[in-house]
C-alpha positions in Angstrom: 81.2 84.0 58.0 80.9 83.5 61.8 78.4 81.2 61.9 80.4 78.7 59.6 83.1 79.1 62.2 80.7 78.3 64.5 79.9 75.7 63.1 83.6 74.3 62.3 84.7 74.5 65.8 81.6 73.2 67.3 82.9 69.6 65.1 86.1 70.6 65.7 86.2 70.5 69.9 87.4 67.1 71.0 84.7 66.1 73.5 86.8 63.2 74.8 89.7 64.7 75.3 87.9 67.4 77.2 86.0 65.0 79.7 89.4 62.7 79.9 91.6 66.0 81.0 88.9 67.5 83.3 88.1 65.0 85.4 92.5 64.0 85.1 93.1 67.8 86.5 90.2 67.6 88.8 91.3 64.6 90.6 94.8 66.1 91.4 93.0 69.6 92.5 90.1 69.1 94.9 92.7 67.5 97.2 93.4 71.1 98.1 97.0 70.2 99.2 100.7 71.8 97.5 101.9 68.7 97.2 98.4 68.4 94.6 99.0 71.3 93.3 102.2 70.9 92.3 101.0 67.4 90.2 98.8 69.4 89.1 101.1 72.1 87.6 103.4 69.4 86.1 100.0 67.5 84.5 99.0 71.1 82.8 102.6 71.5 81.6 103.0 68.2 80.4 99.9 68.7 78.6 101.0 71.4 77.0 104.1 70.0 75.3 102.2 66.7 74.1 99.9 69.6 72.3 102.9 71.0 70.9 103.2 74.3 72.7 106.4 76.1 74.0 105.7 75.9 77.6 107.3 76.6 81.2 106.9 76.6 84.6 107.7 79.3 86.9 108.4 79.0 90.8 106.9 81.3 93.2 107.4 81.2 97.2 104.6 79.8 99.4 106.0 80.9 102.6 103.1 83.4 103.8 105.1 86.5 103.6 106.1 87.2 100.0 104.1 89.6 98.5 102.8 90.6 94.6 100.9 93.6 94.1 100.1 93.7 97.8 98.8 89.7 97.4 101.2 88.0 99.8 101.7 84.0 98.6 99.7 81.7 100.9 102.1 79.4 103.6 102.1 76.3 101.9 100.1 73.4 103.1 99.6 69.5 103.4 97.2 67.2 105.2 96.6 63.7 104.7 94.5 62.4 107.2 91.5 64.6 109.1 88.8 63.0 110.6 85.8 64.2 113.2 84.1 61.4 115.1 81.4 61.6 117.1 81.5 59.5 120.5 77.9 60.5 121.6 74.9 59.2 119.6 72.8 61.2 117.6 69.5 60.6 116.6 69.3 61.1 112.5 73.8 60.1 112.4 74.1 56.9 110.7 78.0 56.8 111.1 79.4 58.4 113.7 82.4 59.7 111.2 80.6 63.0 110.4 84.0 64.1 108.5 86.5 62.4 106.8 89.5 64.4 104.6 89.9 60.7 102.9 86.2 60.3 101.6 85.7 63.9 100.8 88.6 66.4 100.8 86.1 69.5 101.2 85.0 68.0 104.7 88.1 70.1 105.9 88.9 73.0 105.7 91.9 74.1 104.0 95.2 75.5 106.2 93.6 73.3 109.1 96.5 72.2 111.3 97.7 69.2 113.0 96.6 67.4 116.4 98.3 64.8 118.5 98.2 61.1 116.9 95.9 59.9 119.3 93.3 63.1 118.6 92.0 65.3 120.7 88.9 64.7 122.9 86.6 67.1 123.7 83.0 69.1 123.6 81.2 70.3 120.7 79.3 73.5 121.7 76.8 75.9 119.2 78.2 79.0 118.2 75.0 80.4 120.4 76.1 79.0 123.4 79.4 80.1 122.9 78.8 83.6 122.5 76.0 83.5 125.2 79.4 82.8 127.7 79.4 78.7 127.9 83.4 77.9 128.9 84.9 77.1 125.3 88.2 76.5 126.2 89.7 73.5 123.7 85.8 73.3 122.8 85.0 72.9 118.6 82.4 75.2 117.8 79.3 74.2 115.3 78.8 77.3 113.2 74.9 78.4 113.3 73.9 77.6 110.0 73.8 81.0 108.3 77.3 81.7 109.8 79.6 82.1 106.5 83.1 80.5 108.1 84.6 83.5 107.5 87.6 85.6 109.5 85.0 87.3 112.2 83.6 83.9 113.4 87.3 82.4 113.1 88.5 85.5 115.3 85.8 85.3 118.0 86.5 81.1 118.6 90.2 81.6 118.6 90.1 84.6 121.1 87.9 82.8 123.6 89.8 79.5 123.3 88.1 76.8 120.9 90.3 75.1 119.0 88.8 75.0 115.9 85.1 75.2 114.1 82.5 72.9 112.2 80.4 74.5 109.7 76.9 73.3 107.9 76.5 76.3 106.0 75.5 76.2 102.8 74.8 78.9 100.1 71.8 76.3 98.8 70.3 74.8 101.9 67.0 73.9 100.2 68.4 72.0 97.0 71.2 70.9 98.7 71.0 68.8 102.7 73.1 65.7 102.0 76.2 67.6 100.6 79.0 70.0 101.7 80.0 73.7 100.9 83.6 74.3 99.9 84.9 76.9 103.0 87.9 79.2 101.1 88.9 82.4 101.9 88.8 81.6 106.1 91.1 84.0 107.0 91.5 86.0 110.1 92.1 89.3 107.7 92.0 90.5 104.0 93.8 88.0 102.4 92.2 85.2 101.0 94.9 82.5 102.0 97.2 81.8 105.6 100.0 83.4 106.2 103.4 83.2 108.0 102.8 83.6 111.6 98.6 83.3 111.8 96.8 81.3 114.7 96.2 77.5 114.3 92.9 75.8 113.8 91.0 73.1 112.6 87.9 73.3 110.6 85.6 70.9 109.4 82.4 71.1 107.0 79.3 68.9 107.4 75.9 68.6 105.3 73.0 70.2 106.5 71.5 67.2 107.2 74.3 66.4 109.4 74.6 69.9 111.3 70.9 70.1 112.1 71.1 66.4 113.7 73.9 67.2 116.1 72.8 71.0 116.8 69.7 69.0 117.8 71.4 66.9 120.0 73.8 69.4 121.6 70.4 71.5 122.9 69.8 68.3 124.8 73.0 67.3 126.0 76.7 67.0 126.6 78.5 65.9 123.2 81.8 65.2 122.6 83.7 64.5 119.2 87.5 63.1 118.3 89.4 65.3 116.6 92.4 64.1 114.2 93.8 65.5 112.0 97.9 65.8 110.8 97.5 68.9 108.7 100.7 70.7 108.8 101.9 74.5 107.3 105.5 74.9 105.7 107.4 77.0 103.9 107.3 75.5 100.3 106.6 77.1 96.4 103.6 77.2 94.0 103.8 76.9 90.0 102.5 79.1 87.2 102.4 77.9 83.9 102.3 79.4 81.3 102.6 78.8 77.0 103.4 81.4 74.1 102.3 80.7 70.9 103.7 83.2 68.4 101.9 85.9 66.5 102.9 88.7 63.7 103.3 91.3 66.4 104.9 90.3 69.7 102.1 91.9 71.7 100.3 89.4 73.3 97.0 88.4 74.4 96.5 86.4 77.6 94.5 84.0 78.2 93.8 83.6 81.8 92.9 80.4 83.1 93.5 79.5 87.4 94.5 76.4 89.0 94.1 74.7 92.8 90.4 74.8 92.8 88.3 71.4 93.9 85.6 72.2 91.0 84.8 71.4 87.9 83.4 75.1 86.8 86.2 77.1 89.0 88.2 75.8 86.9 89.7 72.7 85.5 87.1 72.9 83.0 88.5 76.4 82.4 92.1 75.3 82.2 91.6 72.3 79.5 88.8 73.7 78.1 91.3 77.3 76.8 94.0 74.6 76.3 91.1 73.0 73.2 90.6 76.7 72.6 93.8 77.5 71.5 94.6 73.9 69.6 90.9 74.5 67.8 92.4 77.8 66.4 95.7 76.6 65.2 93.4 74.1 63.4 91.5 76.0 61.9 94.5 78.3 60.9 96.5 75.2 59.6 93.1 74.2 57.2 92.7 78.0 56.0 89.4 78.6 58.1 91.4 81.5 59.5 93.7 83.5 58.7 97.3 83.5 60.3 97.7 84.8 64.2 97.9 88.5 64.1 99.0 88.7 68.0 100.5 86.3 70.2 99.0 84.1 72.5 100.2 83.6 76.0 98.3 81.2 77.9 98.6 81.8 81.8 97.8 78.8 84.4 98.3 80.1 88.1 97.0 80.6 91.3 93.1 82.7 91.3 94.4 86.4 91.8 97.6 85.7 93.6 99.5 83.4 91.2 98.6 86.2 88.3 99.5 88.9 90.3 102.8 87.0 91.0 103.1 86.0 87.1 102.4 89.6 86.0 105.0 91.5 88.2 107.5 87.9 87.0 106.7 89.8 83.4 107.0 93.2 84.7 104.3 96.1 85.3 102.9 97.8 84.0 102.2 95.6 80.7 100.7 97.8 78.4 103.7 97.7 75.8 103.7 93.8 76.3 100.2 92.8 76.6 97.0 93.6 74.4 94.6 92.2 77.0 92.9 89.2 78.1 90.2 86.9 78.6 89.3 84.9 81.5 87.8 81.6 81.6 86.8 80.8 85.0 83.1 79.8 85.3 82.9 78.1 82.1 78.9 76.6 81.9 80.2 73.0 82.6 77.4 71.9 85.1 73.7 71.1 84.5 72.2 73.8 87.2 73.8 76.3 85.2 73.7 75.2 81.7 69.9 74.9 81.9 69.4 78.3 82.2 70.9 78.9 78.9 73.1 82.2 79.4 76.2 83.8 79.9 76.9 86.6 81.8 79.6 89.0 80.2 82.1 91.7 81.6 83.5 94.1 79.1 87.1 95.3 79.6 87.0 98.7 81.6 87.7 102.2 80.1 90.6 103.5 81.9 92.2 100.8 79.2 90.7 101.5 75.8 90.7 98.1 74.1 89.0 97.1 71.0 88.4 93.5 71.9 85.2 94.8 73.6 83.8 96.2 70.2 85.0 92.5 68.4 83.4 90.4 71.8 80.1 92.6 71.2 80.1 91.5 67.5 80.9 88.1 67.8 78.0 87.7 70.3 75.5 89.3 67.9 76.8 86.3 65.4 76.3 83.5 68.2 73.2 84.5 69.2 72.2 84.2 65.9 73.7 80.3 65.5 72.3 79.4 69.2 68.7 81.7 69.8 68.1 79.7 72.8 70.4 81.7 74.6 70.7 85.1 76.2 73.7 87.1 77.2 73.3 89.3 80.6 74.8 92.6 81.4 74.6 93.9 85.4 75.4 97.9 84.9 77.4 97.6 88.2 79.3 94.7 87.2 79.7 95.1 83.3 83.1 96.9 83.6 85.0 95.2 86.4 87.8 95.2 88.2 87.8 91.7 91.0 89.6 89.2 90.9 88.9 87.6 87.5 89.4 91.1 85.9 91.8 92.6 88.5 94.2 93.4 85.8 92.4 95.8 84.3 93.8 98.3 86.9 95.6 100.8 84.9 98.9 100.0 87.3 98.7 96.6 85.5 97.9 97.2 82.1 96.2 94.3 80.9 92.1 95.5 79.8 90.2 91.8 80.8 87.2 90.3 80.1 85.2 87.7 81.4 82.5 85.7 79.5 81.1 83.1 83.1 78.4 81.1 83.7 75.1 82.5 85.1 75.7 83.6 89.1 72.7 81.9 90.2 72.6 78.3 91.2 75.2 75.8 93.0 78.2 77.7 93.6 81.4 75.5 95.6 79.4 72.5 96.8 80.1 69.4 96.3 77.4 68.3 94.0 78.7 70.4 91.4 81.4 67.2 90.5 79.4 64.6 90.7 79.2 63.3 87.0 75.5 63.2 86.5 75.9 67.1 86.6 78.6 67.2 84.2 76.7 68.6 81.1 79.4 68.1 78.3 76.9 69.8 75.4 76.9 72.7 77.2 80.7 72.9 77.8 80.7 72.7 74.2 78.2 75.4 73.4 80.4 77.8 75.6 84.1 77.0 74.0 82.6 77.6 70.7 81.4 81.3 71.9 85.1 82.0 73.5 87.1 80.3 70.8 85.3 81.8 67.8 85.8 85.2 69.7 89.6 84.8 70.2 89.7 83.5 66.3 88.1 86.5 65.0 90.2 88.6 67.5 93.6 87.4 67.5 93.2 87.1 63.4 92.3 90.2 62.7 93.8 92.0 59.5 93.6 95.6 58.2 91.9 94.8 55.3 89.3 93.2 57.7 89.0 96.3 59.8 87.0 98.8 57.7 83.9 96.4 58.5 84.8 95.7 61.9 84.9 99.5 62.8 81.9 100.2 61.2 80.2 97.8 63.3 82.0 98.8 66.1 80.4 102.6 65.6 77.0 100.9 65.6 77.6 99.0 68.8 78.8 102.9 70.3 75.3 104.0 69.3 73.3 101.5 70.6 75.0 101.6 73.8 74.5 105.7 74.1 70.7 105.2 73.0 70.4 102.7 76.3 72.5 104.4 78.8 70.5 107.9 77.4 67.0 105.9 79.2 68.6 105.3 82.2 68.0 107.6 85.6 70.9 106.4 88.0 72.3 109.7 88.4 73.9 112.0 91.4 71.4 115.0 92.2 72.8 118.1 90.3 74.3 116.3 88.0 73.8 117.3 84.1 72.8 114.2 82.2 74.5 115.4 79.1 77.9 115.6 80.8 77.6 112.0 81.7 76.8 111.1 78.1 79.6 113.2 76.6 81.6 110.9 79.2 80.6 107.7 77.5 80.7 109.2 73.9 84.7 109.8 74.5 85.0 106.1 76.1 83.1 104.9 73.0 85.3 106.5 70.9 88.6 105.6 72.3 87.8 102.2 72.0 87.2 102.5 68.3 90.3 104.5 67.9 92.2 101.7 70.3 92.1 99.6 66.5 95.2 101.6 65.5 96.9 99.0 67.4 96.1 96.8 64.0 96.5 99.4 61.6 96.2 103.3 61.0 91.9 103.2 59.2 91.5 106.3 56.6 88.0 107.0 56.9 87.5 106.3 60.8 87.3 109.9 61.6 83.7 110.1 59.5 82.3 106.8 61.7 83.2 108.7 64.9 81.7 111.8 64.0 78.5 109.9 63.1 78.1 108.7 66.8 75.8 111.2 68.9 74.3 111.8 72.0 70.8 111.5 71.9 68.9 114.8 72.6 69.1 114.9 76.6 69.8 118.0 78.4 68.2 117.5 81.8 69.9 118.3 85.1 69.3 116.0 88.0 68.1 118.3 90.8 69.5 120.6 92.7 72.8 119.5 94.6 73.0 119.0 98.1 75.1 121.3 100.0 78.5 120.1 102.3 78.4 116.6 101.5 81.2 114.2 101.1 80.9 114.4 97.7 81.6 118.0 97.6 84.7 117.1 100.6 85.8 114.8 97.3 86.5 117.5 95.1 89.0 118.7 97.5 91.4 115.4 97.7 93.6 114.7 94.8 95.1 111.2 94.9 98.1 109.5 92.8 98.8 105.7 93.2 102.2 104.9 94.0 102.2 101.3 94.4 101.0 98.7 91.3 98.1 96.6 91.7 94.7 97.4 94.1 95.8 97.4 97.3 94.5 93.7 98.8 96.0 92.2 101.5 96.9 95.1 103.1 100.4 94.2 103.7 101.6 97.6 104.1 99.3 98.2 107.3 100.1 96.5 111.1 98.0 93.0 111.4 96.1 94.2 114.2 95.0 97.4 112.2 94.0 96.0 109.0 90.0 96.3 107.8 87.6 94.9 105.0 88.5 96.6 101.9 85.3 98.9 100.9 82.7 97.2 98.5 80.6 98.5 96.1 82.3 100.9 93.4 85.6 101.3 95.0 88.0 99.7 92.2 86.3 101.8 89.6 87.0 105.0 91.7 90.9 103.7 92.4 90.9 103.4 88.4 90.2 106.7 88.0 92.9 108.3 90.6 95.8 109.1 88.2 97.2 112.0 89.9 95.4 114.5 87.4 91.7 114.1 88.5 90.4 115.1 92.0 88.4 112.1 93.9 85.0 113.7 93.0 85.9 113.5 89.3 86.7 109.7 89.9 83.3 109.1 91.4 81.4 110.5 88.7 83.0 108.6 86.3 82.6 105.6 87.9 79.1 106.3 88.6 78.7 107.1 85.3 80.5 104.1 84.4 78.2 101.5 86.3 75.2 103.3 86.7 75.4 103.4 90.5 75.1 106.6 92.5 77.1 106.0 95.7 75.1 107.1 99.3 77.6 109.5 101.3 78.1 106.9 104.2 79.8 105.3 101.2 81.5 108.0 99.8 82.9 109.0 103.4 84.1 105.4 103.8 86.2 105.3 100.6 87.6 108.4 101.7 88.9 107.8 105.1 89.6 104.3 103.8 92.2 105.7 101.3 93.2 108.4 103.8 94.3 105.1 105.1 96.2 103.7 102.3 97.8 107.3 101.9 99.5 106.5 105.4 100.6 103.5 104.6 102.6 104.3 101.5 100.1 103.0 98.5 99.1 106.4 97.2 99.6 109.9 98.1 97.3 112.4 98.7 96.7 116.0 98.6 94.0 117.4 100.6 92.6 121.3 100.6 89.9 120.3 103.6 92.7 119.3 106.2 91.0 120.5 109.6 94.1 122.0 112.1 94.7 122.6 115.7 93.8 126.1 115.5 90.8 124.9 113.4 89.6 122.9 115.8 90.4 125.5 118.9 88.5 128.0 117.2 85.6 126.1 116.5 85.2 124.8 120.6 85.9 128.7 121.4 83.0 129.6 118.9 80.8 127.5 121.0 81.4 128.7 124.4 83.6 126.9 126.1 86.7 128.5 127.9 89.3 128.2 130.5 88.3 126.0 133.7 85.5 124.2 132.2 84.4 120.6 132.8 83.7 119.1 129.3 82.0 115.5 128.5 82.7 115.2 124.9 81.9 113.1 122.6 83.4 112.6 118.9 83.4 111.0 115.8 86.9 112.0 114.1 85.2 110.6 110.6 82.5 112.6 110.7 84.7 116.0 110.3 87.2 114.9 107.9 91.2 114.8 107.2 92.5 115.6 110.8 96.2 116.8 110.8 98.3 115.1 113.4 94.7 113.0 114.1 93.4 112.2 117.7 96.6 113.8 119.2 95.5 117.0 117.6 92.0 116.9 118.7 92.9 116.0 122.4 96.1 118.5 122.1 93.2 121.3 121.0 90.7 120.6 123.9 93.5 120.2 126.4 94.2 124.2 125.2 91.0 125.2 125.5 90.0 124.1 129.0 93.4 124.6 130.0 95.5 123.7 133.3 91.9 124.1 135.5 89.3 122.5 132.8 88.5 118.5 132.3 88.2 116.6 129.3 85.9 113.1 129.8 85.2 110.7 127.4 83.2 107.7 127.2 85.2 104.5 126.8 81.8 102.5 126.3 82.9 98.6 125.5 78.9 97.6 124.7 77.3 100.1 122.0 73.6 99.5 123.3 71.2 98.0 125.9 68.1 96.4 123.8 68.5 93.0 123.0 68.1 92.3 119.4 66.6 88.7 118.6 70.0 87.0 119.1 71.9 85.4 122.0 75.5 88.2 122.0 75.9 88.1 117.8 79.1 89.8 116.9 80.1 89.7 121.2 78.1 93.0 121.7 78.6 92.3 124.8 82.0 92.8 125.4 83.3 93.7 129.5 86.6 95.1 130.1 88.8 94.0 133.0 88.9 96.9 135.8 92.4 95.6 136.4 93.5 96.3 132.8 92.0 100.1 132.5 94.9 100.8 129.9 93.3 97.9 127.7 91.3 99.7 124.5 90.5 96.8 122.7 86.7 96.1 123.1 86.2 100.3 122.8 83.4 101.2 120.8 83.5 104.8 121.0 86.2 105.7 118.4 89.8 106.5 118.6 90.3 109.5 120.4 89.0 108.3 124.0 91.4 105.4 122.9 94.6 107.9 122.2 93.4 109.8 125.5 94.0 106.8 127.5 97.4 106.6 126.6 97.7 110.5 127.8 99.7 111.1 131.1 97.9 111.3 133.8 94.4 109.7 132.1 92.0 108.0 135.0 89.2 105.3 133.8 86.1 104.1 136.0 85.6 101.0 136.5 82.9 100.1 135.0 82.6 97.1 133.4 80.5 98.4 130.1 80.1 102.1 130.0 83.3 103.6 131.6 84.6 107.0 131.1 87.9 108.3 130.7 89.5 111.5 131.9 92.5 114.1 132.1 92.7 117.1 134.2 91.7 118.9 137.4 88.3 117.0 138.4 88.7 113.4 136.3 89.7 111.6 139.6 86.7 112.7 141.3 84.0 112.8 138.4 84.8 108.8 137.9 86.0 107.6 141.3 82.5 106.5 142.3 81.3 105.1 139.0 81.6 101.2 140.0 81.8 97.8 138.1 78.2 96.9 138.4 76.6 100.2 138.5 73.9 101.5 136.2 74.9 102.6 133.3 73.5 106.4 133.7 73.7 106.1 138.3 74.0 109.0 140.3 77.7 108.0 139.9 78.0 108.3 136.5 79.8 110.8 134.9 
């Protein structure tokens, strides 16, 4: 049956409406501004009432500080003329215009704002000279080529006084030299966009060809560039579309697609091309192909992750009683680099959310496969059940169980090239619709007296995936291999038993009965002892707020971090309240075939000690170390009344402090008491050897002896910070390894320790 449907829809596509709407859509997006975005909301919505759909907008703020599932709304933004000139030769420049917003909108970069009409005139320095300590005051900074322009880079040139950056990275430097990378996400902290209130800049991208010739030159000489630019950042509003077409039951299934991106695979192919998907299967319904919709259809154009997060609190979370799931359709194979390699890569709709579309996707791929033998479908065990961005919904808080069927993740990814036409491979667009659109016709259709079959198959798919994951070894020490299958066998099952949303099956029972775990009773080594995996078991943690925490919204600018990578979603999924935090990292270890190190374990758990604080979840916690824990401990060791004690700490490395660096400084204060001294070191360089390159990351980092308050370059942890801020607290003055002290001898342990001393002098501490 499938591969006549196949077959239908693949004559049924319209090719040049496709082309005509993409390249439409595309023209409006890539010039990156909300005045574009907004024509291109209107052209989407528009298009969907000339196709006959029931559509709307709905308004969001862009003002910066508005915030959806901890995603705060970007500050809107508009440029229309940016230009960087170069006003000394370079040998290998043929135009001296090395940037130009009008000739290519991706030579700027987005949120860059304004100068004075006449420009700005000034030097162009390497980011090598600038962090070896070359005066960068109102200086632009070229980026050293494997420099992502990123929030650290965009942090350090602020702080020491450029005005802005120019960047020649690419993430394809030897296939691509004459074109430039699309710089997103440049962002001082989490967030992927500018907010209300964040520091000004202007930022430029070049080709490779083009950065090598003027890092060349700068090496040799003084350069200096124009700057122009009237990019500006208001308070203003960004659309979400979005179209419902009916269904027997209400529930609905989504059918994410994102707008305001400059490419042609990320995603106005994806918007048009779920737009065909949809009016292919109402044809086919209308000619009796397929059955009538079972569910309803909501299509959903918005902002990537924001603009969904925004539409999905707009509907009200969590959406389990509205929603079914979804599908996204970013990274449709639309471009020849990718459709060459003939293959999709697929992400299955987490557990925490038993859905049944995954058994129906896993079937209708079999059938495709079949039709189209030339291509292959890849699963990545740490990726196949995900949570980012494209799938973010999946979060239990949400509701919505998503899946993602993308292009391969190798070859051009934001550059340029990509929307050229000759990379514009049509066929392939083609080939990839008629995968997603036969899925959602065989989904969305779906009748009870259909389901027997479906089930059955469904069981088969439940074996095959216990008789891989049985061969594989990823798996903690001490560990028993069968409890981890009898994990998967209930995740299995649920998903089968996740079709009652269609209708109650007699008979399912015996195909879930049939499924097994393969004979497997190994255990994985002996466990090691006091780890942070065993410290997990102790922490119970229930979400509060909906959504994965993001932005970090909740927590004070200054103090906000890089969310943890790796697994960390898929341990959040599993903190209900009811598990402890060593039952949600088995799962998702289980889950993605990953066993986490315990550097990583540690930081998801003082990383969501950190959330607890700030109000997203709350925790309870049997390891909490107290005062008189800590008292004890120093007593245990020696150290009594009247002594002098230089110590050191790492307040991670012990666990859940209550009352944190207070508590610990509080506790040794005690135990010296009114005759004893505490120092600390207040280091603001973390080592001596030099490492291959010129100051990278500012290692070198010297304190102002005027300013001995000032903790800001500290690398020594937080508790020597917290003790500076302690009544009568002394520093020394010098200017990379200084110590800090409290009590009866500070003032004359660190009098004598001196600006440009040696680190470990006779006057050192």
């Amino acid at each position: 049956m499938m591969k006549s449907l196949f077959e239908k829809i693949m004559t049924g596509l319209d090719r040049e409406w496709l082309e005509t709407h993409i390249r439409a859509l595309l023209d409006k997006e890539a010039q990156q501004t909300f005045t574009a975005y907004s024509k291109a909301s209107e052209y989407t919505y528009q298009l969907l009432k000339e196709c006959g759909f029931k559509a709307r907008i709905l308004r969001f703020p862009a003002d910066g500080k508005t915030v959806y599932q901890d995603k705060c709304t970007p500050i809107a933004w508009d440029i229309s003329h940016a230009r960087l000139t170069l006003l000394t030769s370079c040998i290998g420049v043929d135009s001296p215009v090395i940037a130009d917003y009008k000739t290519e909108p991706l030579s700027v970069v987005k949120h860059s704002t304004s100068t004075p009409p006449e420009g700005i005139c000034t030097r162009i320095i390497t980011e090598e000279q600038m962090l070896a300590g070359e005066e960068c005051t109102n200086a632009i900074v070229l980026l050293a080529p494997d420099t992502r322009p990123r929030g650290e880079i965009l942090t350090t040139l602020l702080d020491l006084g450029a005005i802005g950056f120019v960047s020649d990275y690419t993430e394809d430097k030897l296939r691509v030299t004459d074109h430039v990378q699309w710089t997103n996400a440049c962002c001082e902290k989490n967030g992927w966009h500018f907010t209300e209130g964040e520091r000004e800049f202007i930022g430029f991208n070049v080709s490779p060809e083009i950065g090598r010739a003027v890092r060349t030159a700068i090496n040799t000489e003084e350069v200096k560039v124009l700057v122009e630019s009237d990019g500006r950042r208001y308070e203003g509003h960004i659309d979400a579309v979005t179209a419902l077409i009916p269904g027997r039951q209400k529930k609905e299934f989504w059918i994410l697609s994102h707008l305001y991106e400059p490419f042609i695979d990320d995603n106005s192919a994806g918007v048009i091309g779920s737009i065909e998907a949809v009016r292919e299967i109402l044809s086919l319904i209308h000619s009796g192909d397929l059955p009538q919709l079972e569910f309803s259809i909501r299509s959903v154009f918005a902002s990537e992750l924001y603009g969904f997060a925004a539409v999905a609190d707009y509907f009200g979370v969590p959406l389990n009683d509205r929603v079914m799931g979804a599908i996204n359709t970013d990274g449709l194979v639309v471009t020849k680099d990718k459709s060459k390699q003939k293959k999709f890569e697929v992400r299955y709709a987490p557990p925490c959310i038993p859905f049944f579309g995954n058994s129906v996707l896993k079937t209708v791929i079999e059938e495709f496969m079949d039709v189209f033998p030339d291509y292959s479908i890849i699963e990545h065990d740490n990726l196949k059940y995900y949570y980012g961005d494209d799938c973010f919904m999946s979060d239990p808080t949400i509701g919505v169980p998503t899946m993602w069927l993308m292009h391969p993740s190798d070859g051009l990814h934001h550059n340029s090239k990509q929307n050229e036409q000759d990379m514009f491979d049509l066929d392939a667009l083609l080939i990839h619709l008629t995968l997603i659109t036969g899925f959602l016709g065989k989904l969305l259709t779906i009748r009870e007296e259909s389901l027997a079959a479906i089930i059955k198959q469904s069981g088969g798919h439940a074996q095959k995936t216990l008789d891989s994951e049985s061969k594989k070894s990823a798996i903690r020490p001490g560990t028993c291999y069968r409890e981890r299958m009898e994990y998967l066998m209930e995740i299995e099952k649920k998903r089968i038993r996740s079709f009652s949303q269609v209708s109650e099956i007699p008979g399912i029972e015996s195909i879930l009965n049939s499924i097994y775990i393969p004979n497997i009773d190994l255990n994985a080594g002996e466990p090691s002892s006091a780890t942070w995996f065993d410290y997990a078991s102790g922490i119970i943690i229930k979400r509060i707020t909906p959504g994965f925490p993001h932005d970090l919204m909740r927590i004070p600018y200054n103090e906000r971090t890089p969310l943890p990578g790796n697994i960390f979603s898929n341990v959040l999924s599993h903190c209900n309240g009811l598990n402890t935090l060593q039952t949600a990292i088995k799962r998702a270890e289980w889950e993605t075939n990953t066993i986490l190190s315990e550097k990583e374990i540690k930081g998801y758990i003082f990383f969501l000690l950190k959330l607890a604080e700030a109000g997203y979840l709350y925790m309870t916690n049997k390891n909490i170390i107290t005062r008189k824990h800590i008292v004890k401990a120093l007593q245990d060791v020696g150290i009594v009344s009247g002594d002098l004690l230089l110590f050191h700490s790492s307040k991670s490395a012990i666990g859940c402090i209550e009352g944190g660096d207070d508590t610990v400084i509080d506790a040794l204060l005690e135990v010296v008491g009114e005759y004893g001294t505490i120092l600390m070191p207040a280091f603001t360089r973390p080592y001596i050897a030099f490492d291959g390159r010129i100051n990278k990351s500012r290692n070198f980092r010297p304190f102002n002896p005027l300013d001995l308050k000032n903790t800001e370059n500290i690398t020594t942890g937080s508790i020597p910070k917290t003790l500076l801020s302690h009544p009568g607290a002394v520093r020394s003055r010098h200017s990379t390894h200084s110590w800090v002290g409290i009590g009866l001898r500070a003032e004359e342990c660190i009098s004598k320790h001196e600006l440009f001393d040696p680190p470990a002098s006779k006057d050192s501490p």
